[in-house]
N, CA, C and O atoms as a MOPAC input file, in Angstrom:
PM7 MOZYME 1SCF
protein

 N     39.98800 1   105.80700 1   -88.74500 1
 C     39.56800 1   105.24000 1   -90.02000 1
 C     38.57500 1   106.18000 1   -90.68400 1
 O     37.83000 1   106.86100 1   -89.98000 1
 N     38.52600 1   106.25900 1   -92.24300 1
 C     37.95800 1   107.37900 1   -92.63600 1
 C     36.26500 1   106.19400 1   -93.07100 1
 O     36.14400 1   105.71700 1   -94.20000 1
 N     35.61500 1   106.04000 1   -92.39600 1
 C     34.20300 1   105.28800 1   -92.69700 1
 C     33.56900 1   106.36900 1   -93.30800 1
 O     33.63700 1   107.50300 1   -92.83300 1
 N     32.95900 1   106.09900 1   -94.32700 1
 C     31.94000 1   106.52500 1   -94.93100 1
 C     30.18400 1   106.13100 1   -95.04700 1
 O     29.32000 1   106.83500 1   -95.56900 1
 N     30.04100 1   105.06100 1   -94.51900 1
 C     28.86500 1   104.63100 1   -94.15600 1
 C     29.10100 1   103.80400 1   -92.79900 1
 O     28.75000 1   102.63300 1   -92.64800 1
 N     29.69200 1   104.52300 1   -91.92200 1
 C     29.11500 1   103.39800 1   -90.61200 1
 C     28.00700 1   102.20800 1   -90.20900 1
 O     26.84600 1   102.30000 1   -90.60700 1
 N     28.40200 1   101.22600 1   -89.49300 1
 C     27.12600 1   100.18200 1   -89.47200 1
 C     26.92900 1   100.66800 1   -88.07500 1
 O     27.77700 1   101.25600 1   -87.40400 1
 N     25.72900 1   100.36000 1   -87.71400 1
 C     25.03500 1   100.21800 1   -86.56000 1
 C     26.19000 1    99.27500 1   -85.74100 1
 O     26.94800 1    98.49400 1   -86.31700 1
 N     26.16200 1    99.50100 1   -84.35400 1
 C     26.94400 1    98.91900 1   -83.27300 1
 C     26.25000 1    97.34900 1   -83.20300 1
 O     27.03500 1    96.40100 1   -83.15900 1
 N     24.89100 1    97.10300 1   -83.19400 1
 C     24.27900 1    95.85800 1   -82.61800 1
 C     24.33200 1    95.18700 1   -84.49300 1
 O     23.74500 1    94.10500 1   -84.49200 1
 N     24.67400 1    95.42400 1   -85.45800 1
 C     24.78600 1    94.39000 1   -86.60000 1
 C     25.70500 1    93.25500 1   -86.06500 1
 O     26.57800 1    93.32400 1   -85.20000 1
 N     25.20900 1    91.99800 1   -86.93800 1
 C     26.26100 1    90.87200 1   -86.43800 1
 C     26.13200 1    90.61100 1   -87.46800 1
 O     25.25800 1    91.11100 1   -88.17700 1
 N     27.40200 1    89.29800 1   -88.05200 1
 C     28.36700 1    89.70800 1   -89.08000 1
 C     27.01300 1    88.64100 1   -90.12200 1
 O     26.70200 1    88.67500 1   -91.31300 1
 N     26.58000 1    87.90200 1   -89.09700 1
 C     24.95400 1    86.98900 1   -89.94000 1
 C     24.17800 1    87.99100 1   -90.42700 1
 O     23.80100 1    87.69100 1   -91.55900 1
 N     23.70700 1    89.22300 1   -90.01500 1
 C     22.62200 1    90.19800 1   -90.74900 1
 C     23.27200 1    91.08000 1   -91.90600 1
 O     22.72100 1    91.40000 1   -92.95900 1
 N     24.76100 1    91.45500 1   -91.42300 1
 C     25.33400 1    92.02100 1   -92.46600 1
 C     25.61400 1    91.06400 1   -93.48000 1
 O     25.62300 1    91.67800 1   -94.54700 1
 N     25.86200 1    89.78200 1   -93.67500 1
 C     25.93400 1    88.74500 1   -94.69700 1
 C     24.51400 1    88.38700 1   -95.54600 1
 O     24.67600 1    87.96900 1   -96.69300 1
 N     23.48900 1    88.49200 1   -95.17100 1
 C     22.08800 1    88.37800 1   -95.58500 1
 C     21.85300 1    89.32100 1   -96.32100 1
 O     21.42200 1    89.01100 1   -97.43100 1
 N     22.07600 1    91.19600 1   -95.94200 1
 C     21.86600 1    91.81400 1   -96.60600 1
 C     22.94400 1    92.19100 1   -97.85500 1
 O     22.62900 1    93.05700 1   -98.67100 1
 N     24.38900 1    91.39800 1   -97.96200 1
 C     24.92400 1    91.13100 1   -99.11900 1
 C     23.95000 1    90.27000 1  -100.55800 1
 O     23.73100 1    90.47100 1  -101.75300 1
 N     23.58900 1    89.20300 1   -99.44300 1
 C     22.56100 1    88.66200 1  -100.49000 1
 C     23.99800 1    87.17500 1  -101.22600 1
 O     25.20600 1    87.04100 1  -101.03100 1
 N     23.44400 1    86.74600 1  -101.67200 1
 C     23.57000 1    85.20400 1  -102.23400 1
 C     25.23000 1    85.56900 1  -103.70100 1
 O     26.08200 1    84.85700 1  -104.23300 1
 N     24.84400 1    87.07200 1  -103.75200 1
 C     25.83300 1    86.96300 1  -104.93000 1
 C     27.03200 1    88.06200 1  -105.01700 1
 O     27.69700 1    88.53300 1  -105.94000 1
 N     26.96100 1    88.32000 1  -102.95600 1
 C     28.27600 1    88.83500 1  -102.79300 1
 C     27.97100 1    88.29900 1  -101.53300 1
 O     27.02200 1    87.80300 1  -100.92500 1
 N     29.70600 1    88.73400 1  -101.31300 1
 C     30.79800 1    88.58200 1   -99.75100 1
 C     30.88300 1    89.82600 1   -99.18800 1
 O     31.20600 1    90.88300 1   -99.73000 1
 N     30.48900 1    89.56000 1   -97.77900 1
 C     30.78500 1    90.54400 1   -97.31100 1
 C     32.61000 1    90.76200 1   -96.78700 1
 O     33.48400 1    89.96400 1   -96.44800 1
 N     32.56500 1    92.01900 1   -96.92400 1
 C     34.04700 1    92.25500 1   -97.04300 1
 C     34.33200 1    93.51300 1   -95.66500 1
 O     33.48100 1    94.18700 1   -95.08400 1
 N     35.80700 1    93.48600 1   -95.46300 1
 C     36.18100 1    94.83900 1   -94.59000 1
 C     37.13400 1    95.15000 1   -95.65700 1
 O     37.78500 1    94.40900 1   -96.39400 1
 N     37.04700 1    96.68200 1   -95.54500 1
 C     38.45400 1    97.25000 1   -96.98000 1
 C     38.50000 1    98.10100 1   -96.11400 1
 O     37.62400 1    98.65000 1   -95.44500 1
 N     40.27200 1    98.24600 1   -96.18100 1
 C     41.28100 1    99.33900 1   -95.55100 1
 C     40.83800 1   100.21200 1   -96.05500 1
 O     40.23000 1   101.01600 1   -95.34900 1
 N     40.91300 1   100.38200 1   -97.10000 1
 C     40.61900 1   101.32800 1   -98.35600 1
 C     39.23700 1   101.68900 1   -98.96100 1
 O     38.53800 1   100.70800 1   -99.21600 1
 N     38.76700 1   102.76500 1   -99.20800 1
 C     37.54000 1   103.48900 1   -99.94400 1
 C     37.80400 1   104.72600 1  -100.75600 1
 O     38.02400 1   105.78700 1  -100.17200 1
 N     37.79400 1   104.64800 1  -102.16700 1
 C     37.35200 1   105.85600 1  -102.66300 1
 C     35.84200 1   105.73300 1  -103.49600 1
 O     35.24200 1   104.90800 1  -104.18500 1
 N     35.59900 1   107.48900 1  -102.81000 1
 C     34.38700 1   107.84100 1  -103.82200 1
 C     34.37000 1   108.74200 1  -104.57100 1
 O     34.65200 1   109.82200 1  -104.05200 1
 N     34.15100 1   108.75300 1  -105.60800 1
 C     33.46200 1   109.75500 1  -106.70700 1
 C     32.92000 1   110.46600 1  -106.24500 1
 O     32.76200 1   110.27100 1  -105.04000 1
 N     32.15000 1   111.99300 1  -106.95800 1
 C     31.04400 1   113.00400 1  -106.31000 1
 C     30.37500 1   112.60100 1  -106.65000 1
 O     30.18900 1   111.38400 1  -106.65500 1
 N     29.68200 1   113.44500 1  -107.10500 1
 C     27.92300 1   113.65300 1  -107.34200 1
 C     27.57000 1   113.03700 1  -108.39200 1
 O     26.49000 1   112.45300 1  -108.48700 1
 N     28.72100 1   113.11200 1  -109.60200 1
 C     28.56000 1   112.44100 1  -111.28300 1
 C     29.69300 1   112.40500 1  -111.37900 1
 O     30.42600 1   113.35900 1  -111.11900 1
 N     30.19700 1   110.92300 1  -111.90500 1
 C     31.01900 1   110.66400 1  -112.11900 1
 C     31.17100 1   110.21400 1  -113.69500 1
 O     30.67400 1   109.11400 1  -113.93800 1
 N     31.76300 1   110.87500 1  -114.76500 1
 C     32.06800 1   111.46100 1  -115.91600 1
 C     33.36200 1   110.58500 1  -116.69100 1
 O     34.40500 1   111.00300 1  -116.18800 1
 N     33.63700 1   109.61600 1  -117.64200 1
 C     34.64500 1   109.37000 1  -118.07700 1
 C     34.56600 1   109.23000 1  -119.55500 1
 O     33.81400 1   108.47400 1  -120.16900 1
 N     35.74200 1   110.34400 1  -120.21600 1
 C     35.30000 1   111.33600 1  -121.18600 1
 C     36.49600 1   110.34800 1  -122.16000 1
 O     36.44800 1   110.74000 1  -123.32600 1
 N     37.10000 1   109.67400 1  -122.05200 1
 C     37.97900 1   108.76100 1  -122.77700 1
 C     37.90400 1   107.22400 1  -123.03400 1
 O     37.33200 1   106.44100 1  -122.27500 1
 N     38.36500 1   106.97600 1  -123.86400 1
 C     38.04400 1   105.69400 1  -124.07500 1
 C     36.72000 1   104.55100 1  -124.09100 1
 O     35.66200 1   104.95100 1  -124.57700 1
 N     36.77800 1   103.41200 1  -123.66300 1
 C     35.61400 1   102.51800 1  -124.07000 1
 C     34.88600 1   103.15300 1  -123.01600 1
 O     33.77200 1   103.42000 1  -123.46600 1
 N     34.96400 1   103.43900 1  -122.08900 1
 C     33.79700 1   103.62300 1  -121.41800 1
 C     33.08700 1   104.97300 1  -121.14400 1
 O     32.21600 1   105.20800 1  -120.30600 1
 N     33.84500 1   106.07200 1  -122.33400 1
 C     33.54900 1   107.38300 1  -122.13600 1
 C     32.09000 1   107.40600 1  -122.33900 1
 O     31.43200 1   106.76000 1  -123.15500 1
 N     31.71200 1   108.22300 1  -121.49700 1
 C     30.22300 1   109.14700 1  -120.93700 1
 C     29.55000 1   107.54400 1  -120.54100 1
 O     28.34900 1   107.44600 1  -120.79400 1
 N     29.91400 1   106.87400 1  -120.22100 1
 C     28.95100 1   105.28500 1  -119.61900 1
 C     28.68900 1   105.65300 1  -118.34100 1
 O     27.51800 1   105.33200 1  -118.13600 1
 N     29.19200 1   106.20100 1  -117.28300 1
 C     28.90400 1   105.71100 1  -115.95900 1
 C     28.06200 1   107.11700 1  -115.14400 1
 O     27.82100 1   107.17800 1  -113.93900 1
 N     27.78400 1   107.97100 1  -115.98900 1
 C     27.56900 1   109.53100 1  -115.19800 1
 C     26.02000 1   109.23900 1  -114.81800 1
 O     25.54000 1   109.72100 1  -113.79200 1
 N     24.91700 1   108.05400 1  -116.10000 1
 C     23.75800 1   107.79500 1  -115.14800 1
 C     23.78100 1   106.54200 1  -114.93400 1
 O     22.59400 1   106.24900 1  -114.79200 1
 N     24.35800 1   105.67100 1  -114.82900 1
 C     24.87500 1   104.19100 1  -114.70900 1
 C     24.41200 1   103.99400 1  -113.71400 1
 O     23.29700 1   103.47200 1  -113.72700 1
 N     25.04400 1   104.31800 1  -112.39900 1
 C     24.36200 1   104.25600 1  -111.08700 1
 C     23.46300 1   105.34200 1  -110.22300 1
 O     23.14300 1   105.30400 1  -109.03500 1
 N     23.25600 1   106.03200 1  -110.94100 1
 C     22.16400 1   107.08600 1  -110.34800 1
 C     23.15200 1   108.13800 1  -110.36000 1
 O     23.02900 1   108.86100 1  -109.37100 1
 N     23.61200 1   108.30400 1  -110.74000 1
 C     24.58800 1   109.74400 1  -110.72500 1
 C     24.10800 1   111.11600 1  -111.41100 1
 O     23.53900 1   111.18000 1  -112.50000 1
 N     24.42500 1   112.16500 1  -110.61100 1
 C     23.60000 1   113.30400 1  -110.38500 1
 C     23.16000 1   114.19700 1  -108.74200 1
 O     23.69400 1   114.26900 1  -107.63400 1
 N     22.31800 1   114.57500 1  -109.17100 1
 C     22.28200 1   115.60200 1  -108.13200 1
 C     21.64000 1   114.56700 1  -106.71000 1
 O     20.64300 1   113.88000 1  -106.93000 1
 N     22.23800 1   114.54100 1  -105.42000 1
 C     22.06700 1   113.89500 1  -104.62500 1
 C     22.32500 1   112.13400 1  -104.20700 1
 O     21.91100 1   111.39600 1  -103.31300 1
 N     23.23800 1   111.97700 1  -105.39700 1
 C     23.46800 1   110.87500 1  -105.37900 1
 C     25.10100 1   110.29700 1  -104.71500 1
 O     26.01900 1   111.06800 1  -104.99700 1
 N     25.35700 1   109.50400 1  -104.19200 1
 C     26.18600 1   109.35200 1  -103.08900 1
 C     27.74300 1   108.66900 1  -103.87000 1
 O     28.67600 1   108.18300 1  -103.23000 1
 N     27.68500 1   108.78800 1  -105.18300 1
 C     28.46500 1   108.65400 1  -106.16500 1
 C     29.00300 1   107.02800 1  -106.18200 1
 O     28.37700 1   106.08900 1  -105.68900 1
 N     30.37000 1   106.93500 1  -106.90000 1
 C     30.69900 1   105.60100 1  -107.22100 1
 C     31.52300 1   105.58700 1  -106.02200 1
 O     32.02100 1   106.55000 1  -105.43700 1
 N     31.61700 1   103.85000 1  -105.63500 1
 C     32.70900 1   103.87700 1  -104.36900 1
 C     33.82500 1   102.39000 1  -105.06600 1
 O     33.31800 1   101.54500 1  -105.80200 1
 N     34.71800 1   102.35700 1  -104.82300 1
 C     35.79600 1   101.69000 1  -105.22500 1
 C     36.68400 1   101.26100 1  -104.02200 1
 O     37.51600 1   102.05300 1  -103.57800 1
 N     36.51800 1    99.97400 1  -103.46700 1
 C     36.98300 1    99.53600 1  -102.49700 1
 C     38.15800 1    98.57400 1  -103.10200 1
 O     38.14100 1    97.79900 1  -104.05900 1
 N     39.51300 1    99.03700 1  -101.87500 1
 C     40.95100 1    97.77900 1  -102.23700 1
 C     41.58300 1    97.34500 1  -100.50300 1
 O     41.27800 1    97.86900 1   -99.43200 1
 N     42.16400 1    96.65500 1  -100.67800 1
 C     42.79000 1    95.75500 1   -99.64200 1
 C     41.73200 1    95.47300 1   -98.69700 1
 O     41.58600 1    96.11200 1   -97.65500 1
 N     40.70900 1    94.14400 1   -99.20300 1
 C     39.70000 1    93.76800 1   -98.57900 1
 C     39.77800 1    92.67500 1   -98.42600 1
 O     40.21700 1    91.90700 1   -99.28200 1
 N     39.30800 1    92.28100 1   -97.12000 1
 C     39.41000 1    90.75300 1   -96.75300 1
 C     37.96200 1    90.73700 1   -96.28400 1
 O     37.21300 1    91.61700 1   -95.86200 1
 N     37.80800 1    89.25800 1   -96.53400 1
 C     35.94800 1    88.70100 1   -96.37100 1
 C     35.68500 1    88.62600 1   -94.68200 1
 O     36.62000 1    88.39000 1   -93.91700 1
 N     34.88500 1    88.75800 1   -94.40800 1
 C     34.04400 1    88.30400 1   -93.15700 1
 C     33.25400 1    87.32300 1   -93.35200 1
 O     32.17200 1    87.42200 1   -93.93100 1
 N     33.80600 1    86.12000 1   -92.80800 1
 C     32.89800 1    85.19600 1   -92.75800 1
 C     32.14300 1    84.70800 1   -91.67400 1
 O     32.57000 1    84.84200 1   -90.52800 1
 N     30.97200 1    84.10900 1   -91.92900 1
 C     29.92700 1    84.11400 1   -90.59200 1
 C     30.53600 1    82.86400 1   -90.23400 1
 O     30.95000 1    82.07000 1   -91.07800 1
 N     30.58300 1    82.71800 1   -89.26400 1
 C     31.21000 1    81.55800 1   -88.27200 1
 C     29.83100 1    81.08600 1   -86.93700 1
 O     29.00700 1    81.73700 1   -86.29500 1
 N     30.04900 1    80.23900 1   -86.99300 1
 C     28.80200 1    79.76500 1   -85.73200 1
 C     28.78900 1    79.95500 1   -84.51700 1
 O     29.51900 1    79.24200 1   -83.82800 1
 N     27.98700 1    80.93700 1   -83.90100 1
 C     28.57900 1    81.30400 1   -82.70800 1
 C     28.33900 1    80.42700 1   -81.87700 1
 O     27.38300 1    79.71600 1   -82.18900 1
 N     29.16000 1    80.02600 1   -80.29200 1
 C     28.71000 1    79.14600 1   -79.38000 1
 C     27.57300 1    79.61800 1   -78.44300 1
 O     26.82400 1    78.77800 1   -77.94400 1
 N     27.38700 1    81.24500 1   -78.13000 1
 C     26.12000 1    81.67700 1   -77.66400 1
 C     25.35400 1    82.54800 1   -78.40900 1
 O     25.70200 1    82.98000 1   -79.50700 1
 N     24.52700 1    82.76800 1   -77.95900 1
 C     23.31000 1    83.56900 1   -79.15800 1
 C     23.98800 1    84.47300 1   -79.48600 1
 O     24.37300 1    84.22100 1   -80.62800 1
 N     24.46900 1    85.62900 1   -79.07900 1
 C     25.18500 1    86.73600 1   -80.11200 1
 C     26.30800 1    86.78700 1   -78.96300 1
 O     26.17500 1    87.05700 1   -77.77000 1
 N     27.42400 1    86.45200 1   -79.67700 1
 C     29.09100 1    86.75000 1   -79.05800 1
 C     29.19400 1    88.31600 1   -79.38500 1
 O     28.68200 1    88.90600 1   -80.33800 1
 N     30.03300 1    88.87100 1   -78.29100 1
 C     30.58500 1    90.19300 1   -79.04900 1
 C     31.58200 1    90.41100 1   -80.10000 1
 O     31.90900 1    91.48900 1   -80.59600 1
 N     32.07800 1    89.08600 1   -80.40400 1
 C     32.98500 1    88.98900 1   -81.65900 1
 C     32.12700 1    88.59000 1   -82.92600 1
 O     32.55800 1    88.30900 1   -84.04400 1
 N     31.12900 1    88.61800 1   -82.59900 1
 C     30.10700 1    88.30800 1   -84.08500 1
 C     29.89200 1    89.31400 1   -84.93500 1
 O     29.85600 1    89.31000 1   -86.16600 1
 N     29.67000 1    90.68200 1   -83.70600 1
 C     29.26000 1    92.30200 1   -84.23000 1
 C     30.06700 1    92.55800 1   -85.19000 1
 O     31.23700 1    92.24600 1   -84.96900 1
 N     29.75500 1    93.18100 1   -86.52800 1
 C     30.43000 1    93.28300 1   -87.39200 1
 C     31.52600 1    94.84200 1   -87.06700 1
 O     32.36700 1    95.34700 1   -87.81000 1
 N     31.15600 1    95.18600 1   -85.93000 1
 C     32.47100 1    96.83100 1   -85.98700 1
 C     33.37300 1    95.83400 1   -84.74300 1
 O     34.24400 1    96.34300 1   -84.03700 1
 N     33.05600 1    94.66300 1   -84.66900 1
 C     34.27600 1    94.10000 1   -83.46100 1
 C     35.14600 1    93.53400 1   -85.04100 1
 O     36.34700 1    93.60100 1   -85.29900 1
 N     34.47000 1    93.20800 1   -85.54700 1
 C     35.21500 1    92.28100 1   -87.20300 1
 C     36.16700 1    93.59600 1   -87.95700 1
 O     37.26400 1    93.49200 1   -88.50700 1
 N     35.19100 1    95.02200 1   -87.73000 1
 C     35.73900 1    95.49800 1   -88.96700 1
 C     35.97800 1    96.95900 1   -88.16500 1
 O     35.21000 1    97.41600 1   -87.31900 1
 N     36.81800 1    97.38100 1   -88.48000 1
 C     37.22000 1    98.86700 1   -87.77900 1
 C     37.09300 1    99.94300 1   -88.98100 1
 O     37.26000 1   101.12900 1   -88.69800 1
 N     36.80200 1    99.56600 1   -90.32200 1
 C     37.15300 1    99.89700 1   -91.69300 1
 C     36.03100 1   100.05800 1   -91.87000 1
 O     35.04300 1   100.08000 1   -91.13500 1
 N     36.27400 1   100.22500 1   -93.33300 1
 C     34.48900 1   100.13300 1   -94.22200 1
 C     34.33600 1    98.78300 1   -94.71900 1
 O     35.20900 1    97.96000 1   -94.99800 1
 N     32.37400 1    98.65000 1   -94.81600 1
 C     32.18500 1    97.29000 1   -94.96300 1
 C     31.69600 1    97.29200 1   -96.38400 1
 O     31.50700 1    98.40300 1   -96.87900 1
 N     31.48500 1    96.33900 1   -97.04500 1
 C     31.20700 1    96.85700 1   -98.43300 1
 C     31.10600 1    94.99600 1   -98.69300 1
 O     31.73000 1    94.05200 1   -98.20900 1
 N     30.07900 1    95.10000 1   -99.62200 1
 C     29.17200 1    93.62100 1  -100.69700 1
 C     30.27600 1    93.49300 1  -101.71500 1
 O     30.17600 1    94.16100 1  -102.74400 1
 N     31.34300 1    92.68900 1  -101.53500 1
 C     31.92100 1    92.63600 1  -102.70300 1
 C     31.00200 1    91.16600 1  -103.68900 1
 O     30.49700 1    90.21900 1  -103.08800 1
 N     30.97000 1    91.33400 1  -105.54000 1
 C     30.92600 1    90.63800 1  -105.72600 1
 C     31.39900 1    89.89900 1  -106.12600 1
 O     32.30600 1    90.18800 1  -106.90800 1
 N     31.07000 1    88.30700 1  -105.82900 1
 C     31.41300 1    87.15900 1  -105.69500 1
 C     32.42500 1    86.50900 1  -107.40500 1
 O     31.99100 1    86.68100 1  -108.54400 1
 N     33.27100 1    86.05900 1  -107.18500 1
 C     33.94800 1    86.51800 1  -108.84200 1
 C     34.41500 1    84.55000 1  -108.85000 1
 O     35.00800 1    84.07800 1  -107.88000 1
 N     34.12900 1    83.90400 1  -109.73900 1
 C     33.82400 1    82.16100 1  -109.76300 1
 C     35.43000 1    82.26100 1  -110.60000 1
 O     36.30300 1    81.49700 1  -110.18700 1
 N     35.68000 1    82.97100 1  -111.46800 1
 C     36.96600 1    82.98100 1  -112.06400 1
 C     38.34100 1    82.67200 1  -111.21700 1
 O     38.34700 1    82.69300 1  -109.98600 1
 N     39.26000 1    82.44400 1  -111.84000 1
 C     40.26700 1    81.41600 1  -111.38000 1
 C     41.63400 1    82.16100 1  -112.79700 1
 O     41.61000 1    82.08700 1  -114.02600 1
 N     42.65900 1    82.81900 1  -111.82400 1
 C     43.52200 1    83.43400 1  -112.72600 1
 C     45.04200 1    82.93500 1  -112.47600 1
 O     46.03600 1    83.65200 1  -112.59400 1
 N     45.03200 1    81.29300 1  -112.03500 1
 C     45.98400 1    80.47300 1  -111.87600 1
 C     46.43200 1    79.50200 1  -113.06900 1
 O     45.65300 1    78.77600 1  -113.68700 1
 N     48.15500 1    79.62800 1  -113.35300 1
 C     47.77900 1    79.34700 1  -114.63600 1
 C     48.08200 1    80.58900 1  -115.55600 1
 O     48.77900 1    80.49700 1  -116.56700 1
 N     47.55700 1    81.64600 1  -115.16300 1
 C     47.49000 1    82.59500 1  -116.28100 1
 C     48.93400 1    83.15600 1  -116.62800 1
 O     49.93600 1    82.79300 1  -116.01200 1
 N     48.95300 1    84.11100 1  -117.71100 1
 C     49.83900 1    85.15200 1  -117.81900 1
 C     49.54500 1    85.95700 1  -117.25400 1
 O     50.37000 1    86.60000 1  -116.60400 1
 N     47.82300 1    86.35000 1  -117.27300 1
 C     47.05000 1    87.72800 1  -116.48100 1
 C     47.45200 1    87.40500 1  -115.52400 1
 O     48.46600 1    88.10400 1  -115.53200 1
 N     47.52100 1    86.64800 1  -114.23600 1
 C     47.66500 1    86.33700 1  -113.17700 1
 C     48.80600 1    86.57200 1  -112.23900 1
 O     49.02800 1    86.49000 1  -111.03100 1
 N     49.39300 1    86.88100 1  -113.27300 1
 C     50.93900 1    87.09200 1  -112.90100 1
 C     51.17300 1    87.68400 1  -111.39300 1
 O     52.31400 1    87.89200 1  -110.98100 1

């Protein structure tokens, strides 16, 4: 698997969910791309928006764009820390804060 930020071996999937925070899911994605250093888009609505958007520039760890992700959810363990709690027993992939999206595209045409 191509990880780009490895987690620590002793995270469990409760500390990695905390540090998502209240207004994302924590997620595993098959998939990761990143941007370089500055990431530049010279067309359309969003031309030249994103190059200092997120800190982009010299030393900066660029944009990352995660797909085919499924959530990790914290489940209650029956002893203090199971080895199926650890989040690299959950995730062999990259882990990544997706955020939390309340929208509902059932119904739609978009949805299709």
């Amino acid at each position: 698997a191509n990880v780009r930020f490895p987690v620590p071996d002793d995270i469990t999937v409760k500390q990695a969910t905390e540090k998502c925070g209240d207004q994302a899911q924590l997620s595993c994605c098959n998939k990761a791309t990143y941007a370089g250093d500055v990431t530049d888009i010279d067309e359309g609505i969003l031309a030249g928006t994103l190059k200092n958007l997120i800190g982009g520039g010299s030393g900066s760890e660029g944009l990352g764009l995660f797909n085919q992700c499924s959530k990790l959810d914290l489940q209650i363990p029956i002893i203090a820390i199971a080895v199926q709690d650890l989040v690299n027993q959950k995730c062999k992939q990259n882990i990544a804060c997706c955020q939390n999206s309340p929208s509902d595209a059932s119904g739609s045409l978009i949805g299709l």
